[in-house]
N, C-alpha and C positions, 0 to 999 in steps of 0.2 A: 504493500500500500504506500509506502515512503518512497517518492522520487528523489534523488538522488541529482546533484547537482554538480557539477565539476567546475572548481573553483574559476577555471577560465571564459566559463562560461554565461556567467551570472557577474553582472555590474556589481562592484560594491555596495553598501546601501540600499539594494535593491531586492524585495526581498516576494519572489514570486510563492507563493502560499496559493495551494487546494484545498479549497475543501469541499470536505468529505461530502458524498452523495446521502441522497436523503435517507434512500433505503438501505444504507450500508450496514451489513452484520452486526453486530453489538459486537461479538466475539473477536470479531476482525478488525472492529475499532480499537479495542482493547488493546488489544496484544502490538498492535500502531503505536497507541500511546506509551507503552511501558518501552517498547524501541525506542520512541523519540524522545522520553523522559531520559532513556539510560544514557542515550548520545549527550545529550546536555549535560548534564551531572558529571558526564566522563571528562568534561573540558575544565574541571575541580583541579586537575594535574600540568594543564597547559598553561603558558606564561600568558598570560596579559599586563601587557605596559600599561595600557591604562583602563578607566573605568572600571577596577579592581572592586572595591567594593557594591558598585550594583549589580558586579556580575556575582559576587559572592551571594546576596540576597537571592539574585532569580534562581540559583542553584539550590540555595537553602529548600526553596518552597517550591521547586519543582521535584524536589528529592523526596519530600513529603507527598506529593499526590501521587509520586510513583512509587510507592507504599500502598496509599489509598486504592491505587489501579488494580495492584498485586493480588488486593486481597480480594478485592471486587472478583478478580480469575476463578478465587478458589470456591468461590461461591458459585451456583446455576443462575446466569446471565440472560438466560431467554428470557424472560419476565421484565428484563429492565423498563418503567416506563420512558414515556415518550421525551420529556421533557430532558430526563439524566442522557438517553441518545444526544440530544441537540446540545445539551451543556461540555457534552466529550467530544461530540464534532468540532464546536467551539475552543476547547479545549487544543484541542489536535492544530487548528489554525493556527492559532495564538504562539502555539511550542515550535510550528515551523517556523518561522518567525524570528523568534528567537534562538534557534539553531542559525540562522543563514547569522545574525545578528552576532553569534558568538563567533561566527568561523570569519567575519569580518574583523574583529576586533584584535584575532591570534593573526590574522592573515601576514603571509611573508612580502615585505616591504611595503607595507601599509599601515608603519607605526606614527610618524609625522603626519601623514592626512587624518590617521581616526584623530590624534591628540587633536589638529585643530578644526577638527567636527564633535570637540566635545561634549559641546552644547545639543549639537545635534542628535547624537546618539545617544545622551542620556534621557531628551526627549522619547525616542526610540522606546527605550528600556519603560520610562514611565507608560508610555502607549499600553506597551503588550502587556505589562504585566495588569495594570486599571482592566485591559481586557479577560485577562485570568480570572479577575474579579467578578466582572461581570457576567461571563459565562458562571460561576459556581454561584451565583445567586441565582440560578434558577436551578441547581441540584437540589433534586428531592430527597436530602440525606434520609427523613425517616424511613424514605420506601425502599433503602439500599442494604442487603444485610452485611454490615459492617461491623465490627469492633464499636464500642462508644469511645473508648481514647482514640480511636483512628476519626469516628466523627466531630472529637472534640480538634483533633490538630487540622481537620478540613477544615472548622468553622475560623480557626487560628488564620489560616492560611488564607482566608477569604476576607477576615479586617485587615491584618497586615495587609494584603494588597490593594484594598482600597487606601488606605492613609501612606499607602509606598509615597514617597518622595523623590529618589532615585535621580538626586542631583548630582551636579558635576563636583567628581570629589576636589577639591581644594587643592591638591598638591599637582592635580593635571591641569589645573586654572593656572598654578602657578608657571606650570609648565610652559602652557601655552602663550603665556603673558611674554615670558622671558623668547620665546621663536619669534614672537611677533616685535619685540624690542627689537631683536637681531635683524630682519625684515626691513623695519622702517630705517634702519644703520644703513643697513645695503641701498635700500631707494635715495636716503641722501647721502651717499658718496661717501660713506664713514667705514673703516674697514671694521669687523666688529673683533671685540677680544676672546681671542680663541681657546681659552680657559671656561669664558662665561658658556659659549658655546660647545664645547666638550662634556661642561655638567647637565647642558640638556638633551645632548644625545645618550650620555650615560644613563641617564632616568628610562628614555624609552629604551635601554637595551640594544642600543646602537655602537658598537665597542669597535670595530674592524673597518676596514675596505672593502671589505666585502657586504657587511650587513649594511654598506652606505650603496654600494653597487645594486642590491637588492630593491633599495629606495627607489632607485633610481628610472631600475626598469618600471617596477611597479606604476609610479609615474608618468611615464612615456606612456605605459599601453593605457592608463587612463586616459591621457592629454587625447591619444587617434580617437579615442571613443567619445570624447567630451566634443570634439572638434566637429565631429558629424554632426550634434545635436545643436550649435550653435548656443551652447549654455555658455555664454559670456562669464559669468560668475564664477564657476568651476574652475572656468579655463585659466581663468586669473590666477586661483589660488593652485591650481596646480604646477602651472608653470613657474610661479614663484619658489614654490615649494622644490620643485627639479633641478632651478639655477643654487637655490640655498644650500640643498646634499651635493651635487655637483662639484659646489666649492669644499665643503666640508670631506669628501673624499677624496680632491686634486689638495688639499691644504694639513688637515687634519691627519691624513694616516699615512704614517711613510710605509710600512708593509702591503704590499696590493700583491692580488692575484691575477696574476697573466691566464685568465678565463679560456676554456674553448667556445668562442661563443660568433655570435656571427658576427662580431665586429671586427673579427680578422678573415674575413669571407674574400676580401679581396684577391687573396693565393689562392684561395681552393672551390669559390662558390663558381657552379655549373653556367657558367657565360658561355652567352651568344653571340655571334657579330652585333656588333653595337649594342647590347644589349646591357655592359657596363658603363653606358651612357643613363643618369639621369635624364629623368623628364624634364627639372631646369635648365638643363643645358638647351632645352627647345622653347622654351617660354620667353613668348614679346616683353620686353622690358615696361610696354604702355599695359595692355591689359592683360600681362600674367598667363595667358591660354598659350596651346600649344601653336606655334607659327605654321600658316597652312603654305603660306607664300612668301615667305621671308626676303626683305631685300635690304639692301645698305646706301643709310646715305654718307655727304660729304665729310662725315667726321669720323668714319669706319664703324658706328656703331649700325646693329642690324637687326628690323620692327617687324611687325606684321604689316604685310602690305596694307592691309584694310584700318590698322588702329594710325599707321604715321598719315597715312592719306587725311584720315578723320582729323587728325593732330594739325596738319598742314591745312587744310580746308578753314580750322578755328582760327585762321590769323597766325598759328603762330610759328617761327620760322628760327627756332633752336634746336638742337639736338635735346631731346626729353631727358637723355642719360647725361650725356654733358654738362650741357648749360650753353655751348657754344655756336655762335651764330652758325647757321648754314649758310655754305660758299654757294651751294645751288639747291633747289628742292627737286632735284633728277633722283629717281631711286634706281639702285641699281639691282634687279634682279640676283640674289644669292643661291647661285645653283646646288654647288655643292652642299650647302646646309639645307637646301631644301632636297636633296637625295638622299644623307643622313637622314633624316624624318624619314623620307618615304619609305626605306629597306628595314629601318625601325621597327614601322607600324606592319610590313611586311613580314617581317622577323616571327613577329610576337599575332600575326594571325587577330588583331584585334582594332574596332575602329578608333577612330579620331578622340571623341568624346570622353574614351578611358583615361588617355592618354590627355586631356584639359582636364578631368577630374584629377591625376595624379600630379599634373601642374601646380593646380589650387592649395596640392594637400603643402607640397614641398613649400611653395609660394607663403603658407602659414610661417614657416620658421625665415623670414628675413625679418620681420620683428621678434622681439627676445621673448612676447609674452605678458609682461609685466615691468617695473621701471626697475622695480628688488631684483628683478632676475637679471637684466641688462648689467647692472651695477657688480652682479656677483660674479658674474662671467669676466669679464672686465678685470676683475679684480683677480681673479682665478687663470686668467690668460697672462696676465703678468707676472703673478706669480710663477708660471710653469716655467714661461720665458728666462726666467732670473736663475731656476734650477738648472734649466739647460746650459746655461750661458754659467754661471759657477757652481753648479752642485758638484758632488761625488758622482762616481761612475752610475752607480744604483740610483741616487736622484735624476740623474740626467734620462737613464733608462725609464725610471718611474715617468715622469714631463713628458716624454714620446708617447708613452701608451698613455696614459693621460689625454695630450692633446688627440692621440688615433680615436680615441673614445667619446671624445668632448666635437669634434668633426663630422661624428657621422649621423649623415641625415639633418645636418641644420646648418641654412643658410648664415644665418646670423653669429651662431659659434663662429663657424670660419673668419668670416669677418674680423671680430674680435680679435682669434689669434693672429690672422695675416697681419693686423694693425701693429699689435702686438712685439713682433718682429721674429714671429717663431718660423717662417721658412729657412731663410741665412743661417738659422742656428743648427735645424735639423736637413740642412744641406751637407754641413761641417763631420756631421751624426754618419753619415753615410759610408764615411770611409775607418765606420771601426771596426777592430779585430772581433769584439765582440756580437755573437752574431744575433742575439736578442734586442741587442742597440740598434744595430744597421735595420734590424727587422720590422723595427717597433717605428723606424726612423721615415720608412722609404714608407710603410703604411700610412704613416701619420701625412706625412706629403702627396699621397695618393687621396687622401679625403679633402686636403686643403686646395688640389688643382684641380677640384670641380668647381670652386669660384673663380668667377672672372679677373679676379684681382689678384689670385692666389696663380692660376698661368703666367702673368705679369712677372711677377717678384721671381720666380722659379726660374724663368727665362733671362731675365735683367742681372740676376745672381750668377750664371752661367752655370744653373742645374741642368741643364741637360745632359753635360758630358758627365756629372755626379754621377745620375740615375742609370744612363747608359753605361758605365762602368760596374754598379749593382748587376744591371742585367748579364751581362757579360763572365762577371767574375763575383758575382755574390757569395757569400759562406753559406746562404740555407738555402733549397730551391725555393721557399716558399719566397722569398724576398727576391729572387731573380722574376717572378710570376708577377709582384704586386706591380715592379718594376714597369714589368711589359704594358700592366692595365694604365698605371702613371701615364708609361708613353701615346697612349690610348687619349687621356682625357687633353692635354699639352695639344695631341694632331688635331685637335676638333677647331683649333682656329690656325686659319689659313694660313698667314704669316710662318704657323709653327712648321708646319707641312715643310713649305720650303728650308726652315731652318734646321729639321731632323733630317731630311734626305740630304742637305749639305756634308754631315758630318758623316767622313767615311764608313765608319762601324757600323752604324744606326741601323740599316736596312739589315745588313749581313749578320750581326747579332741577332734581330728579331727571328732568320729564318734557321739561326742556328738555334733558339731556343723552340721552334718548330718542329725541329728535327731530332732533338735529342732531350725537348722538358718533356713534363709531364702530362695529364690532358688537359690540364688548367693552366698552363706551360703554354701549352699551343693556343689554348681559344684565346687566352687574352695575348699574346702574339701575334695571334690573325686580325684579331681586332685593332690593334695597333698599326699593323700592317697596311689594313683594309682604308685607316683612317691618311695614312701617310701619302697613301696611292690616290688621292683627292688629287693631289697635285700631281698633274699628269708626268713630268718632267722628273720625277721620280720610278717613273718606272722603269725606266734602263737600267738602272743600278739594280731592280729588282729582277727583272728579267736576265742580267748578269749574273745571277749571283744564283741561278739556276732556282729559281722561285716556281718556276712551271710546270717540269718532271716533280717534284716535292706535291705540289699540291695534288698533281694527277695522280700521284702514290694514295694520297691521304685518301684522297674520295673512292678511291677504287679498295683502300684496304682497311681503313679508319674502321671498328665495328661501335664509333661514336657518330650518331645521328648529326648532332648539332656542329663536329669537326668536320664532319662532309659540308654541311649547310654553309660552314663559318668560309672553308676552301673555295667552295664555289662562288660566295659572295667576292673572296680575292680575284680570283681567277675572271669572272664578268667586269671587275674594273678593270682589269691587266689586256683583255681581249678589247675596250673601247679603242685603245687606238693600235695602228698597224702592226709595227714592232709587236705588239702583246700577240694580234690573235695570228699572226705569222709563227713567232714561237711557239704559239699551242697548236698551229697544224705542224709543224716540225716536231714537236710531239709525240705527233702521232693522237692527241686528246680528242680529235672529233668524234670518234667511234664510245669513246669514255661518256661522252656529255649527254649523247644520244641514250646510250643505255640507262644511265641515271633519271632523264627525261620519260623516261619510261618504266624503271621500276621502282624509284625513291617514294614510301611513302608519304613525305618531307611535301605540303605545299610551298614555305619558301623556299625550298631546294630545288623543282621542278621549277618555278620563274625564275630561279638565277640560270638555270639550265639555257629556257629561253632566250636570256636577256646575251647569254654567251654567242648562243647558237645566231642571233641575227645580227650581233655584232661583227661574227665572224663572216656572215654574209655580207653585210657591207663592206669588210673589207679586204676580203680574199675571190669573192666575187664567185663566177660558177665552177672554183675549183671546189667549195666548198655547196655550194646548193642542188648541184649536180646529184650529190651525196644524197643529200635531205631528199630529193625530188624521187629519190628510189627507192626510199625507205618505205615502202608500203602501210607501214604502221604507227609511221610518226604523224599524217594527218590525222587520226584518228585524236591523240594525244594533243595537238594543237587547236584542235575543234574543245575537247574538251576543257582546256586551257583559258580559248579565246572567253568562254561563258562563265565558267568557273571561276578560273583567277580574277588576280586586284587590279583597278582600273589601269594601271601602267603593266600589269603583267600580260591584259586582254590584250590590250593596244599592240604590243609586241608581238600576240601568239596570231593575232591577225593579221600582220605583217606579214610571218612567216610562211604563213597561208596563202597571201595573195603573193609572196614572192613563188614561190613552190607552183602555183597554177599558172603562173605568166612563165613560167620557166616552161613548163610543160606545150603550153602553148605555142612558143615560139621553135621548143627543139620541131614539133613534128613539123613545124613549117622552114625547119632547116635552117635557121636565124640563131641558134642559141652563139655563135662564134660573136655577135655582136653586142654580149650583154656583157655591159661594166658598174662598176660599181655607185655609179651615178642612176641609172637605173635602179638600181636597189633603194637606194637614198631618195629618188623620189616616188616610189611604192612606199616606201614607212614613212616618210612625211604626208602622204594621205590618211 
């Protein structure tokens, strides 16, 4: 009869209660109630930081009627009347209730939120139990055969619960007083004294890095769930409450736990091409959604067509990101970021709208939250900066994973520390022996150069040769991997393109960690790769360095889905111009591309297939369509294509279509000697 609630599942505070059906068993009510009496009672052994004493009382007197229940069992329960059923129904509600209540209260990293909902939850307590009350005034003790001491400690149980009181004990008021001191410290710029705040973590049982790490999370996964509902309120005090442990575990506890958790995901999490691109990396600077058309104007920054248009239409004729006059209001078309999106949304098989909803969520964290939280970060970014720059080896270590931790997933952290001056330092970090330093180092700069400010300082510093020498010669593979994904985020702006394909190694490392990392090795090496080869001019060096045969191994032998997916996506940039798709018919790759085309479960594996396959018509002409135009079974495949796939995958597969019947066309009329690749090029621009 007890459902069963799994703590992830059920909001805080929230406190979903059945009750019991009208015609339910007495017998079956019963034996409910002595379960969910004994579950309550049992949490007599479990720590509670706070509201100690009104949980002591609900235990008291729910321990008592789970007595009362006991004995009611050993008695013949068929006869119970009507009224004692609805008071135990009652009863039954009430107790879930205060079960979900008590498993809030023990709950792991949710000892600073209950303290400062302490008012609130003592409320709580007063509710249910007033309700215990009122359920047992309508118990018909005399029609029950019970003991009379057992009917005198019900009657006990039923004044005590009306005159319950069940306020905020005093010493959690205290508590609270003294957090929210610390609080209003933080909002006005006062750093607070780390003594005072030490004895109010000690109170809740907050002693480690680890039991501040706990807070932490707890926090976050409230903040995603407070954010959906638009509870302003909430959102406040949680976010203040996450900058305040935040600092209290970067400041507070020099012992930390190097966690396996996903905050070191960057080496080992299952990436797809582009797929370690954040969604803010696609968000118009004007209205925060994802860019459908992205162009640049004359100060290099780059909007949504539709929001700078609107921008430029109201009069006004400065860069939004800037501040600085525009030299012209010409926008210029941004192709390659608007191909990034497309093979994105490609990638991941999912539309637009996801991907403005995951915008919005990220788009939340470039303010801090709260003005306490802004101030603690702040204060906790500086600090970290100071350890790195003069602490002990193990401080400096502690500051990187710190700042890896304090990076991830928020805009406005980065900020903080770029300001800060923690790139230059954890640049310096890169080249230690130690390889938890370098690890901890190269992550921590993998989080920070997904802001725009945070590529800047990396570049300006002459991080690229740092991080390409990790890659190359790293002490753990997992920091040769984060490496790669770094060099991943660095290529997404254009400038960098050029400046990574300049320096000799950069390619030829990428395709040596191709070759001989691991599979998290490769994907974010492909991805890297993938982002480099934007700049066309870069792919001589790639196509030298025998990038071609490599990739045609991968696809043909890889028994990793998404390393096929990742190769092929290289392999369709490398085929756009001559050079590329000349090298993959010297290959020997067409017969490769075709059969993937045809038996890759993989939809965006089959339109990179395409996207190769009509590349390579345009520019090898009918040494290469001749092929296709025999395949018997590849129109089949490109039919299917043309309706099935994504508006740019159609477009292609219909090309291939109308090249293949114009081909056919003109051999039986003995013409095919006069078809070139301008032909081709104007069949796909129809």
């Amino acid at each position: 009869m007890l459902k069963r609630f799994d703590d992830n599942s059920r909001r805080i505070l929230r406190f979903p209660a059945v009750l019991p059906c009208q015609d339910v068993n007495p017998v079956t009510l019963l034996r409910s109630l002595i379960t969910l009496s004994n579950s309550i009672t049992n949490y007599q052994s479990e720590l509670f930081a706070t509201q100690r004493k009104n949980v002591r009382e609900s235990i008291r007197q729910i321990g008592i009627l789970s007595m009362f229940f006991c004995e009611i069992m050993e008695q013949d329960v068929s006869g119970l009347p009507d009224p004692a059923v609805l008071c135990f129904s009652e009863l039954h509600h009430s107790f879930q209730k205060i079960r979900f209540l008590f498993e809030d209260c023990t709950r792991s990293g949710a000892r600073v939120f209950i303290l400062m909902k302490s008012h609130f939850v003592a409320t709580q307590f007063l509710t249910l139990i007033r309700a215990v009350a009122t359920a047992l005034d309508i118990l018909p003790l005399n029609s029950i055969k019970v003991s009379t001491e057992m009917k005198e400690l019900v009657e006990m149980v039923a004044k005590q619960a009306r005159r319950a009181k069940m306020e905020v004990d005093p010493d959690d008021d205290y508590a609270m007083r003294r957090v929210m001191l610390i609080l209003n410290q933080f909002e006005n710029r006062f750093e607070p004294d780390p003594i005072i705040i030490k004895r109010v973590l000690y109170y809740l049982g907050i002693n480690s890095w680890s039991d501040c790490h706990s807070e932490i999370r707890f926090l976050d996964e409230e903040i995603s769930l407070v954010s959906l509902e638009n509870n302003e309120r909430d959102l406040h005090l949680l976010s203040t409450l996450a900058g305040f442990m935040r600092y209290c575990r970067g400041v507070l506890f020099e012992n930390f736990v190097l966690e396996n958790t996903d905050d070191q995901s960057a080496g080992r999490s299952n990436l797809e091409i582009l797929s370690c691109l954040n969604p803010e990396d696609f968000r118009c600077p004007i209205s925060l959604e994802m860019m459908i058309d992205p162009v640049t104007v004359s100060t290099g920054q780059t909007y949504d067509r539709v929001s700078i248009e609107k921008w430029l239409k109201s009069g006004n004729l400065i860069c939004p990101k800037t501040g600085k006059k525009l030299a012209t209001t010409e926008l210029v078309p941004n192709l390659n970021l608007r191909k990034v999106i497309q093979q994105y949304c490609i990638d991941h098989g999912v539309s637009i709208t996801k991907f403005q909803k995951q915008a919005r969520d990220i788009s939340s964290t470039i303010l801090p939250g709260s003005p306490s939280s802004a101030e603690a970060i702040k204060f906790l970014s500086e600090y970290l900066v100071r350890k790195l720059r003069n602490g002990t080896e193990k401080q400096k270590s502690k500051a990187a994973y710190e700042i890896r931790l304090l990076a991830k997933s928020n805009i406005y952290n980065r900020f903080c520390l770029i300001g800060a001056g923690a790139i230059p330092l954890l640049l310096t970090r890169l080249s230690s022996s130690d390889s938890t330093i370098q690890e901890n180092a190269i992550a921590a700069l993998l989080k920070l150069s997904k802001h725009s400010n945070g590529k800047k300082v990396i570049i300006n510093n002459g991080g690229l040769n740092s991080i390409l020498e990790v890659l190359k010669n790293g002490s753990k593979q997992e920091s040769k991997q984060i490496a790669a994904a770094t060099i991943f985020y660095l290529s997404s702006v254009q400038a960098n393109q050029k400046l990574i394909g300049e320096i000799p190694d950069a390619i030829p490392a990428l395709i040596e960690q191709i070759k001989t990392g691991t599979s998290c090795g490769k994907k974010n090496s492909l991805a890297a790769l993938f982002g480099i080869l934007l700049y066309p001019r870069n792919h001589q060096t790639a196509l030298s360095s025998g990038i071609v045969p490599l990739l045609s191994s991968l696809i043909s032998c890889s028994d990793k889905p998404e390393i096929i997916t990742d190769s092929l996506a290289v392999l369709a940039t490398l085929a756009e111009s001559f050079d590329g798709s000349d090298t993959i018919m010297k290959a020997s790759s067409l017969p490769l591309i075709i059969k993937t085309l045809q038996t890759s479960p993989s939809r965006a594996a089959k339109e990179y297939c395409v996207s190769i396959l009509l590349a390579l018509c345009n520019n090898m002409g009918v040494e290469v369509i001749a092929v296709l135009a025999n395949n018997a079974n590849l129109i089949g495949f490109l039919y299917t294509m043309s309706t099935n796939g994504g508006s740019q995958a159609g477009k292609k597969a219909r090309s291939l279509i109308q090249v293949m019947h114009r081909f056919h066309e003109t051999s039986s009329s003995g013409m095919v000697a006069n078809w070139d690749s301008s032909r081709i090029a104007t069949i796909h621009s129809c």
